[in-house]
Residue, then its C-alpha position, 0 to 999 in steps of 0.5 A: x741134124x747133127x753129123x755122126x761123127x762115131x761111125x768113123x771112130x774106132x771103138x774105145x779109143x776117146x777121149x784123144x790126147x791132143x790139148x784143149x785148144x789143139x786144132x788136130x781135132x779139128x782137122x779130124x773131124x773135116x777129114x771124116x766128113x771128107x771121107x763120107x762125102x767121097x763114099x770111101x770103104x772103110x776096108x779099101x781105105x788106108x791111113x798112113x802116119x808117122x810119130x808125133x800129135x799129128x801122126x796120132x790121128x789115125x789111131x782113132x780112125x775105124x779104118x785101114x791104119x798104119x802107124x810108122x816111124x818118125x818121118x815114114x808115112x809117105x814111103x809106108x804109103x807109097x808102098x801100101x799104094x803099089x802093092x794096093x793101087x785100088x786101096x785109097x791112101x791118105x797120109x797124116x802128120x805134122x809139119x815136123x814129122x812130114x816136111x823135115x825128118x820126112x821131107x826126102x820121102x815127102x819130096x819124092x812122093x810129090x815128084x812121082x805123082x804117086x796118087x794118095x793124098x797128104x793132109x799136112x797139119x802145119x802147127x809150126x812146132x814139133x808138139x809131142x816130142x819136146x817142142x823143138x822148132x821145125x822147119x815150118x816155125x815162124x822166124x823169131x819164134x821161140x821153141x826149146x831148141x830157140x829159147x832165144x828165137x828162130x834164127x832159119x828162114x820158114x818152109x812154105x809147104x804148099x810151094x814146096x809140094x808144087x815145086x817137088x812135082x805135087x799135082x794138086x796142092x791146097x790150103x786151109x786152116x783150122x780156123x775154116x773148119x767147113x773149108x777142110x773137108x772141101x780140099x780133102x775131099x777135092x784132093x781124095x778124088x783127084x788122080x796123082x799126088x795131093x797136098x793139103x796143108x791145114x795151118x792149125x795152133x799149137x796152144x801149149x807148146x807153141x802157144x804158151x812159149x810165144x805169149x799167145x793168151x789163149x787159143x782164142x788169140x791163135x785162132x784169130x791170127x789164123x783168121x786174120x793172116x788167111x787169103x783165098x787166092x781169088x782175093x789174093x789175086x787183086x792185092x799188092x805184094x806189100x798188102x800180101x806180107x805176112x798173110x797165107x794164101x787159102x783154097x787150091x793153089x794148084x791142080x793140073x792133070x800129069x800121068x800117075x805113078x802106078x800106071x805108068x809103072x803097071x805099063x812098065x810091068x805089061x811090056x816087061x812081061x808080055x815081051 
């Protein structure tokens, strides 16, 4: 039986605007199914974004929603979070929008352990807004602000998350579909700071710019480039050059922001 995809979308608002191709579809769907599996109310479920064709994602979402500014999904959902701590929040964007104009509030996000979980759609480009290299873009890719190349070393943004203080940190890519829904769902359930990064294609902005054929092409090199970390863990610094490495990369059980700040509150008021 196929799975019912429409009960989760918001009424009159498809067909989507993301390219043939785009794996932000993709990422879509996982997070519904992830969301069903961990039995969330649509009323007590918040989705936060920025701008960008990542951050569009939950404007079809029948939830909670909450459409920012460029780069202020994590602080717009931090405080959702304090003010709802019982509300569950997930933040949703792009390697842009999360990781350069946002990556102070992504950071701090990660050190507070706030719990909500960021679904972070790595397509190594700003897509929407004029296709400018970000700061996830592979070095020597092409994008309109480097038409010649990139010159800057590549944001790892799990490694990044796990370094800010994020207490579970994973990654897929859109080529495993059946993998997203996994991590988000594993990650939605886990008390504290969540980072799921998806690496998934851009066919037009990146794609036709770095000679990709066709979404095919891009869709392999995600294949290809993939490791789960289990097989990582018996491979040679030079068999791993180049690849990424797949599943949980990270999970451990730290004090959550919330309740420690409650406590902050209990002492402050019963004194």
């Amino acid at each position: 039986m196929a799975y019912d995809y429409e009960k989760s979308i918001r009424p009159g608002k498809l067909p989507h605007i993301w390219c043939p191709g785009c794996g932000h579809g993709i990422v879509m769907k996982g997070l519904i199914r992830a969301m069903d599996t961990c039995g969330l109310e649509k009323n007590n479920t918040a989705l936060v974004s920025g701008i960008g064709c990542a951050s569009r994602l939950p404007g079809y979402m029948d939830f909670c929603t909450l459409h920012t500014a460029h780069g202020r999904a994590a602080a717009f959902a931090t405080g959702v979070k304090m003010s709802k701590p019982e509300m569950t929040v997930i933040c949703c964007g792009g390697d842009g929008d999360g990781t350069a104009i946002g990556g102070n509030h992504f950071i701090h996000a990660c050190r507070r352990n706030i719990d909500m979980t960021y679904v972070l759609l790595n397509n190594h480009i700003y897509g929407m807004t004029g296709g400018q290299f970000s700061p996830c873009t592979p070095t020597d890719a092409k994008a309109s602000t480097t038409p010649y190349g990139n010159p800057d070393p590549t944001f790892d943004i799990s490694k990044l998350a796990i370094g800010a203080g994020a207490t579970f940190v994973a990654r897929t890519t859109a080529f495993h579909a059946t993998q997203i829904d996994k991590l988000i769902a594993e990650g939605i359930k886990h008390k504290g700071m969540s980072v799921i990064e998806v690496v998934d294609d851009c066919p037009t902005t990146y794609g036709r710019r770095n000679k990709f054929r066709s979404v095919v092409d891009m869709m392999k090199v995600l294949k290809e480039t993939a490791v789960p970390v289990a097989a990582a863990a018996k491979m040679s610094a030079e068999q791993l050059e180049g690849k990424i490495l797949t599943g949980v990369l990270y999970k451990e059980d730290k004090p959550e922001y919330c309740e420690q700040y409650k406590k902050i509150i209990d002492r402050v008021q019963g004194a």
